[in-house]
C-alpha positions as semicolon CSV with decimal commas, in nm:
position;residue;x (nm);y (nm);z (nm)
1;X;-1,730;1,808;5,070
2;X;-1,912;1,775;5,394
3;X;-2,288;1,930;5,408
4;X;-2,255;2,065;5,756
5;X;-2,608;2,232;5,913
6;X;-2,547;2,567;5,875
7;X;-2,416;2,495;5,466
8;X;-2,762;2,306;5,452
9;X;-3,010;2,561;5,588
10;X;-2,825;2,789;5,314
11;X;-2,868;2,574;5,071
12;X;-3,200;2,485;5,190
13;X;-3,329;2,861;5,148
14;X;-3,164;2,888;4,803
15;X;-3,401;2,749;4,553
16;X;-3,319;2,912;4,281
17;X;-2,971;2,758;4,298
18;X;-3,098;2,430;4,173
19;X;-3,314;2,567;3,934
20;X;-3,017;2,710;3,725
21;X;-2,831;2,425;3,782
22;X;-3,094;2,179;3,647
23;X;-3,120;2,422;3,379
24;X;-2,806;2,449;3,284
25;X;-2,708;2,238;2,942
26;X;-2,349;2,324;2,925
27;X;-2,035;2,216;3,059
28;X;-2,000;2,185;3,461
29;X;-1,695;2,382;3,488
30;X;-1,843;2,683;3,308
31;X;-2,151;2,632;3,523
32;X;-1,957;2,675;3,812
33;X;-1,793;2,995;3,723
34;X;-2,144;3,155;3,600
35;X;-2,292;3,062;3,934
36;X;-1,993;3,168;4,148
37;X;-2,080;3,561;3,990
38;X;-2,424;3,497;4,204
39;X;-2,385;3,309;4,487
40;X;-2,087;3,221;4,759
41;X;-1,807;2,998;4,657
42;X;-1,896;2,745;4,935
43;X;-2,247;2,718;4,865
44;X;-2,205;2,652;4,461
45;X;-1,987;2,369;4,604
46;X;-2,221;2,267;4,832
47;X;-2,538;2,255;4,578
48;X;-2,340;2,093;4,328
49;X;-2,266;1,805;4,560
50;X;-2,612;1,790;4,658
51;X;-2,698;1,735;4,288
52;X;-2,455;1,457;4,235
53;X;-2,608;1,299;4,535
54;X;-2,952;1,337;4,428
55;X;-2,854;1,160;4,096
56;X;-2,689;0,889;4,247
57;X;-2,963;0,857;4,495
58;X;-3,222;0,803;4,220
59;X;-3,261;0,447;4,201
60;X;-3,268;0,396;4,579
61;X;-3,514;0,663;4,661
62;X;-3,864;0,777;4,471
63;X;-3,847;1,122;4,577
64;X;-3,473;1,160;4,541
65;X;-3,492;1,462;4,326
66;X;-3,600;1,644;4,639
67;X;-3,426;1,475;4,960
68;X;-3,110;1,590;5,156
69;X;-2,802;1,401;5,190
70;X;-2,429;1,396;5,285
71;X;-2,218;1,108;5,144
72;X;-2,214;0,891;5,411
73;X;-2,566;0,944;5,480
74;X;-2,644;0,839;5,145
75;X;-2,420;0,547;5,151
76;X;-2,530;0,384;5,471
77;X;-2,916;0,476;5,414
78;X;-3,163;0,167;5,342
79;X;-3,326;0,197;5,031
80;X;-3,665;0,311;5,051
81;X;-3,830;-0,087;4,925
82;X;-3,648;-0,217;5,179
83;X;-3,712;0,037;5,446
84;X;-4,063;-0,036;5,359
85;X;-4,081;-0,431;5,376
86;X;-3,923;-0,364;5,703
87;X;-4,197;-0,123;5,793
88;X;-4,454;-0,341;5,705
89;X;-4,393;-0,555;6,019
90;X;-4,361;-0,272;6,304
91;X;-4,706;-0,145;6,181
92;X;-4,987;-0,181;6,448
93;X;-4,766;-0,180;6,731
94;X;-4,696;0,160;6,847
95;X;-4,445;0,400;6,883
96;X;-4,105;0,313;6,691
97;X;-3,777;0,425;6,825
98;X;-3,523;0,514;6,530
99;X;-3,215;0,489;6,658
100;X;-2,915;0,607;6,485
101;X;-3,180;0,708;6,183
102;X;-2,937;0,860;5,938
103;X;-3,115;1,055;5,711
104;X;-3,419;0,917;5,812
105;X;-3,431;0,630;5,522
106;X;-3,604;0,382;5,737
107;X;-3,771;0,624;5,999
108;X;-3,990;0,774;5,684
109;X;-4,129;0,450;5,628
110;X;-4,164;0,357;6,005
111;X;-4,325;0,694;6,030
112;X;-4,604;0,621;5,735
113;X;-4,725;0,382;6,012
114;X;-4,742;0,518;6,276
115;X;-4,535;0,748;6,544
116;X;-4,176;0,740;6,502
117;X;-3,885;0,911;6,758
118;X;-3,590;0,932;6,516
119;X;-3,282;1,011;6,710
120;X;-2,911;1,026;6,563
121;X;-2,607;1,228;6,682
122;X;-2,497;1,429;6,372
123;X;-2,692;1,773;6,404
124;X;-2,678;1,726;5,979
125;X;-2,824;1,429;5,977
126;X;-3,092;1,508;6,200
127;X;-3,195;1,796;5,959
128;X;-3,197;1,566;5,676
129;X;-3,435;1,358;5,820
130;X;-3,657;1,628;5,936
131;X;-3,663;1,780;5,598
132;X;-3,695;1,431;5,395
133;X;-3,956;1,393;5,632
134;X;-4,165;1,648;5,507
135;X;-4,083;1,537;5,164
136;X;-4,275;1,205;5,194
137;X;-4,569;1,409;5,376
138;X;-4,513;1,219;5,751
139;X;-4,303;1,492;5,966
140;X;-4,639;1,496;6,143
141;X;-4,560;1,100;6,242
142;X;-4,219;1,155;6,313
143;X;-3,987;1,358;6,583
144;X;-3,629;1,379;6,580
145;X;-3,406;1,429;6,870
146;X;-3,003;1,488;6,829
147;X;-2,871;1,321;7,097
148;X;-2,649;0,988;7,158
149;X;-2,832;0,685;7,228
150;X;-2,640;0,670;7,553
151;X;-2,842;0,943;7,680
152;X;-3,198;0,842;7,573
153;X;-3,352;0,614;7,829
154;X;-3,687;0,564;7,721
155;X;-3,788;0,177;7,674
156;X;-4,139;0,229;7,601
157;X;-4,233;0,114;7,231
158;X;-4,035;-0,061;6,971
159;X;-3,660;0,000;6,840
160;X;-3,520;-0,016;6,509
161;X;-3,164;0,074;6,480
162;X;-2,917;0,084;6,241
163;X;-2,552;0,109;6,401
164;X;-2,264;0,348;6,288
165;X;-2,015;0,085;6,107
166;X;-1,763;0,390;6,025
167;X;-1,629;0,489;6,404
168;X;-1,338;0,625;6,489
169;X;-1,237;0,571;6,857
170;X;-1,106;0,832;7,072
171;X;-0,873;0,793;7,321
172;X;-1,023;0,661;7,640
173;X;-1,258;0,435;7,412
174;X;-1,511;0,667;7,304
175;X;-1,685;0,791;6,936
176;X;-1,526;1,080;6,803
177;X;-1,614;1,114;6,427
178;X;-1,689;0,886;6,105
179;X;-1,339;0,674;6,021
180;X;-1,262;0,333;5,853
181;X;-1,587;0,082;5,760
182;X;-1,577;-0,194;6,008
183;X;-1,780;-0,568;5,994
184;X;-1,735;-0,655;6,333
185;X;-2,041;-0,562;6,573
186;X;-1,858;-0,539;6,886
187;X;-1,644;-0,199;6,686
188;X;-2,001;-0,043;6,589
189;X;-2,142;0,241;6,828
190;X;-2,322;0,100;6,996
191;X;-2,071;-0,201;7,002
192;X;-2,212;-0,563;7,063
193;X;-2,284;-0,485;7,390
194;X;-2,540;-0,230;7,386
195;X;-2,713;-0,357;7,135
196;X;-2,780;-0,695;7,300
197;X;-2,870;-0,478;7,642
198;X;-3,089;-0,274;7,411
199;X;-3,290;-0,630;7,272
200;X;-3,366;-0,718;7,674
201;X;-3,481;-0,360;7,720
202;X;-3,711;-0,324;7,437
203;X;-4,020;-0,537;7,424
204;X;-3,928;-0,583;7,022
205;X;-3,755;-0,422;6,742
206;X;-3,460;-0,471;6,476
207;X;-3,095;-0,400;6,436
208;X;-2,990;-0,301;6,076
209;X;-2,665;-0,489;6,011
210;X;-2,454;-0,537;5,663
211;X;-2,523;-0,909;5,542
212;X;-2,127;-0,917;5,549
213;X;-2,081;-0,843;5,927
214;X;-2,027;-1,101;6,195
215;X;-2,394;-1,115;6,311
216;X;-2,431;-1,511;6,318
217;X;-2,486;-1,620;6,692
218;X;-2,433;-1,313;6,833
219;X;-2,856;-1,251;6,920
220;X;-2,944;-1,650;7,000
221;X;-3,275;-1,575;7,059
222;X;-3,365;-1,348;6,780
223;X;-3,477;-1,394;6,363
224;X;-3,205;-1,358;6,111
225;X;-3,327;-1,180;5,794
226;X;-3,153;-1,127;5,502
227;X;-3,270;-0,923;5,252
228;X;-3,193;-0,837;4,881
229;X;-3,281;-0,608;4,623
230;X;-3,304;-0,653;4,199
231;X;-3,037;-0,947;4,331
232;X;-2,811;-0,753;4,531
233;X;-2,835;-0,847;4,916
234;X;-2,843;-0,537;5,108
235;X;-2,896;-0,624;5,450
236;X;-2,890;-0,866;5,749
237;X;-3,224;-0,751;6,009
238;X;-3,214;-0,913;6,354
239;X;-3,532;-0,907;6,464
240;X;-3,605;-0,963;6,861
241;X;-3,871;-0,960;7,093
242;X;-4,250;-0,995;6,981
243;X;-4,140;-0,883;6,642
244;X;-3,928;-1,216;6,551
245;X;-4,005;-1,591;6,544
246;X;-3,727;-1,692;6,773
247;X;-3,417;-1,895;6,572
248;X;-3,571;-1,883;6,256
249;X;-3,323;-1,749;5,931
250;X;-3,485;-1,598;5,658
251;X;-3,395;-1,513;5,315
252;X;-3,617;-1,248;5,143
253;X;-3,593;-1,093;4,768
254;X;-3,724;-0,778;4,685
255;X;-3,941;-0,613;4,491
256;X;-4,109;-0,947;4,496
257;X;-4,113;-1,031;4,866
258;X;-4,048;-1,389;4,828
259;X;-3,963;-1,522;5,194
260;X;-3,763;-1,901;5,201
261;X;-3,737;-1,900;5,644
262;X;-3,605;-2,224;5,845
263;X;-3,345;-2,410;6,030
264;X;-3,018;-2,390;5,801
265;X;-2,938;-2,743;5,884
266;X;-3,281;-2,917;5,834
267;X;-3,188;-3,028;5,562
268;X;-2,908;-3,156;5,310
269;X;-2,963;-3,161;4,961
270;X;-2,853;-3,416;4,721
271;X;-2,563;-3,334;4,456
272;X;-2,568;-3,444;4,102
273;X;-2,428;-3,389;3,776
274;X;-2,510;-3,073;3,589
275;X;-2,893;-3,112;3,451
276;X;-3,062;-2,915;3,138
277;X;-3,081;-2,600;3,365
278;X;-2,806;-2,426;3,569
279;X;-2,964;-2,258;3,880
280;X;-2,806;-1,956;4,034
281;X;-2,956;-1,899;4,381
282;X;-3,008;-1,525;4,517
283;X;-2,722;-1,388;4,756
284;X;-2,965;-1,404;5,045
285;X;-3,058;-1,724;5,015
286;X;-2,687;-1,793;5,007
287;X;-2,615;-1,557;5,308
288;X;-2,896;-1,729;5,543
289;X;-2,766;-2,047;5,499
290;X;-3,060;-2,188;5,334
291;X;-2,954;-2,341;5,013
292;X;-3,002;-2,669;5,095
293;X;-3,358;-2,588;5,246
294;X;-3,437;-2,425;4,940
295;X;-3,285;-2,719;4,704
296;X;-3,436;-3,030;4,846
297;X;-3,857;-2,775;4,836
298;X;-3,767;-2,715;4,443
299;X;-3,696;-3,098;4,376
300;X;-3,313;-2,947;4,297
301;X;-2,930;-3,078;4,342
302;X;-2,650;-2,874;4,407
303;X;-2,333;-2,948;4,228
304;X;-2,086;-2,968;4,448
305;X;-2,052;-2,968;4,850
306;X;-1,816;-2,619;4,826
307;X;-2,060;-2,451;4,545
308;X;-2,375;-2,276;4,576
309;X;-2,444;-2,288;4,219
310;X;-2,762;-2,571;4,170
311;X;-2,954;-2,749;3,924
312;X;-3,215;-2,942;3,767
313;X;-3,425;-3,050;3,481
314;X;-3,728;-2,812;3,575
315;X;-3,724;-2,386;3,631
316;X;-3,803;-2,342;3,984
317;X;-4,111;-2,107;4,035
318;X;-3,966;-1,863;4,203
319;X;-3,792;-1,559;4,279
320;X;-3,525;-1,613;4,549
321;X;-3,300;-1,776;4,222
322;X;-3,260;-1,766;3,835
323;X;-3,209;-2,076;3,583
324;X;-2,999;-2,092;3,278
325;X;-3,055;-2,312;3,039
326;X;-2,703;-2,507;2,961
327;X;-2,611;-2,504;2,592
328;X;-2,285;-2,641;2,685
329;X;-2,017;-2,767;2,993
330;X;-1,633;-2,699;2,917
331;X;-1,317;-2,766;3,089
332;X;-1,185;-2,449;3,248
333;X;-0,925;-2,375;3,006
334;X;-0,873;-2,060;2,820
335;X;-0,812;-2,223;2,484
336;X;-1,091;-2,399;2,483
337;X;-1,354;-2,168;2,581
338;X;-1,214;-1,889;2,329
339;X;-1,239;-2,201;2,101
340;X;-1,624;-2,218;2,135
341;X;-1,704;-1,829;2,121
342;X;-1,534;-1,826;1,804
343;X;-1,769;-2,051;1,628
344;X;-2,016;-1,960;1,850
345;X;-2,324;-1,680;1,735
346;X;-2,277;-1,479;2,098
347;X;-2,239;-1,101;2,068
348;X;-2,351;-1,033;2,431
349;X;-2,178;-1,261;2,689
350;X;-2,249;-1,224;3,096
351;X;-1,998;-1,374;3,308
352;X;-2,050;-1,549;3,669
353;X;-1,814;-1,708;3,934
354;X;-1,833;-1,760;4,290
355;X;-1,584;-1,952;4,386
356;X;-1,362;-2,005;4,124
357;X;-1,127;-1,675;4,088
358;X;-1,187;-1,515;3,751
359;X;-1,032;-1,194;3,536
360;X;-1,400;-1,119;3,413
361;X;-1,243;-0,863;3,208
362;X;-0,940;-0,971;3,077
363;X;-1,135;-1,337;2,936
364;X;-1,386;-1,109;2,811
365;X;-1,137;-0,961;2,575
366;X;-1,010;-1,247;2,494
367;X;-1,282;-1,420;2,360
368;X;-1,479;-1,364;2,025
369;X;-1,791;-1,222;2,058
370;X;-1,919;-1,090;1,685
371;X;-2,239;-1,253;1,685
372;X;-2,641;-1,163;1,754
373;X;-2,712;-1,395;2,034
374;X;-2,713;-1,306;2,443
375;X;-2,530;-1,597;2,647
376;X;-2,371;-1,633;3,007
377;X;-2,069;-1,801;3,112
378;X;-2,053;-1,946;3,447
379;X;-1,738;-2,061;3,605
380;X;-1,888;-2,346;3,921
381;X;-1,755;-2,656;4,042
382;X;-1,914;-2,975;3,916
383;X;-1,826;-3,293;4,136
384;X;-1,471;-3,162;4,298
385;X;-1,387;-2,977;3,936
386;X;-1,366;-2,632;3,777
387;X;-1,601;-2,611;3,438
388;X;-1,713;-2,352;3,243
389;X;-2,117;-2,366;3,145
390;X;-2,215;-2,194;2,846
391;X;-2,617;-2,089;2,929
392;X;-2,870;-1,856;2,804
393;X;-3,200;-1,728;2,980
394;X;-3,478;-1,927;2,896
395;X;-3,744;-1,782;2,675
């Protein structure tokens, strides 16, 4: 259900409704039905969903226990490590503009810096942030306006903004409510055109895009970020103005912070035959562009010109990729890799492709895996063929 404003300042000044809900140790159906005696249909509905949100929010936010969301709030919010390695490079600078904030994922971190003007065009959202705000103790940092970013035309500070990818488009061409997820930047509100006006009205700043969207050489003059989390890439930051190093890509891995930035195409890395280790290199590394950068500084080879996977006879010290080392190389062929798990001591088996379409499932139970030992099988192309390497995490 949707958490409209008026649901949330109910909920809001009902406490005790999440206190017998977190108390509660039975089923949720009968928990339901005891709180319906006490409290209006809609808002047991309402705090319920909050709940599930909270829980799901858990690994994205500290404080998630305690902040407000709406689905697509929580779904399109930046999670709070990589809100704040984002911070981290606005601070010093003066006020931040928040543009299209959300529920106020990044603007909480912006606003730990400094003086933040959080502005978004849902009235819900806007309370969210507001309240989540005051959650992470900076609502004194931060102001929120609900308004469109049409309307605002202040240019003096920074920006950061993070554009609606869900629009649906009225007739006549304008924003009417959240619809289908789009990837293309000119469909966002603001489309491709704002934001590009926005980057020569604003001395510096960032645009929050999804490291799937069509972003590449759309801001020529700005630094392409891409950023991932416990190995998941989460987002593509174009940074502009006197906040980027103009042309520059940049792959970064969080919680470590490892940065790998360059020209894509300064260099070309060699390609040999698979080595002791197999060397899977982070998404954003992959997503920048800058495998072969990052190959030819770690002495590496990849192992085929259409694969990412690399390797080498060395770990690379580092955090932007993890080695496995190979115990075996097989054909890709179903008899013969169910023919080496059954003689094989492997109880625990991970299993990797990129580029070779895989049933992960189905092969998984298909194969025998009754033994005590943790292994991964990785499906790559080795020199113009599909193989299956048997690996395990070194020690």
């Amino acid at each position: 259900m949707n958490l409209e404003p008026e649901l949330l300042r109910r909920l809001r000044a009902a406490p005790e409704i999440f206190g017998r809900i977190a108390a509660w140790t039975g089923r949720e159906l009968a928990l339901q039905e005891r709180l319906r005696a006490d409290f209006p249909a809609d808002l047991v509905r309402g705090a319920i969903t909050l709940v599930e949100l909270r829980r799901r929010a858990v690994g994205k936010f500290s404080r998630a226990e305690r902040l407000w969301f709406d689905r697509v709030g929580l779904e399109q919010s930046t999670a709070e490590s990589v809100a704040c390695h984002k911070a981290q490079r606005f601070q010093g600078r003066g006020r931040v503009w928040d543009f299209c904030c959300g529920i106020g994922g990044d603007a909480i971190q912006l606003a730990a810096r400094g003086e933040v003007i959080a502005l978004d065009r849902n009235p819900a959202a806007c309370l969210c942030t507001q309240w989540n705000a005051e959650t992470y103790g900076v609502a004194e940092q931060l102001t929120v306006l609900c308004a469109d970013v049409e309307t605002v035309h202040d240019r003096a500070g920074l920006l950061h903004i993070d554009p609606d990818r869900r629009p649906e488009r009225a007739p006549g061409g304008g924003v009417q409510a959240s619809g289908r997820r789009t990837l293309k930047l000119e469909e966002g509100a603001p489309n491709l055109e704002t934001l590009i006006r926005l980057t020569e009205e604003f001395r510096g700043g960032a645009i929050k895009c999804s490291p799937a969207s069509n972003f590449g050489g759309k801001f020529p003059q700005a630094e392409v970020e891409l950023v991932s989390l416990d190995g998941e890439c989460k987002e593509a930051t174009v940074w502009f103005g006197e906040l980027a190093q103009p042309g520059v890509w940049r792959a970064t891995a969080l919680p470590s912070g490892e940065s790998l930035w360059g020209d894509p195409l300064s260099a070309a890395a060699p390609l040999a035959p698979l080595g002791r280790y197999l060397v899977n290199p982070d998404p954003a590394l992959v997503r920048s562009g800058l495998i072969d950068l990052y190959t030819v500084q770690h002495e590496l080879s990849r192992l085929d010109d259409a694969e990412e996977y690399l390797t080498g006879d060395a770990i690379p010290r580092s955090h932007l990729s993890r080695a496995f080392e190979v115990l075996a190389q097989l054909p890709n062929n179903d008899r013969e890799i169910r023919d080496y798990f059954r003689g094989a001591d492997v109880g625990t088996l991970e299993i990797m492709c990129r580029r070779i379409p895989i049933d992960i499932e189905g092969l998984r139970r298909r194969l025998s895996l009754t033994g005590r030992e943790s292994a991964v099988l990785i499906f790559a192309r080795i020199e113009g063929r599909a193989r299956a390497v048997v690996g395990r995490r070194p020690a």
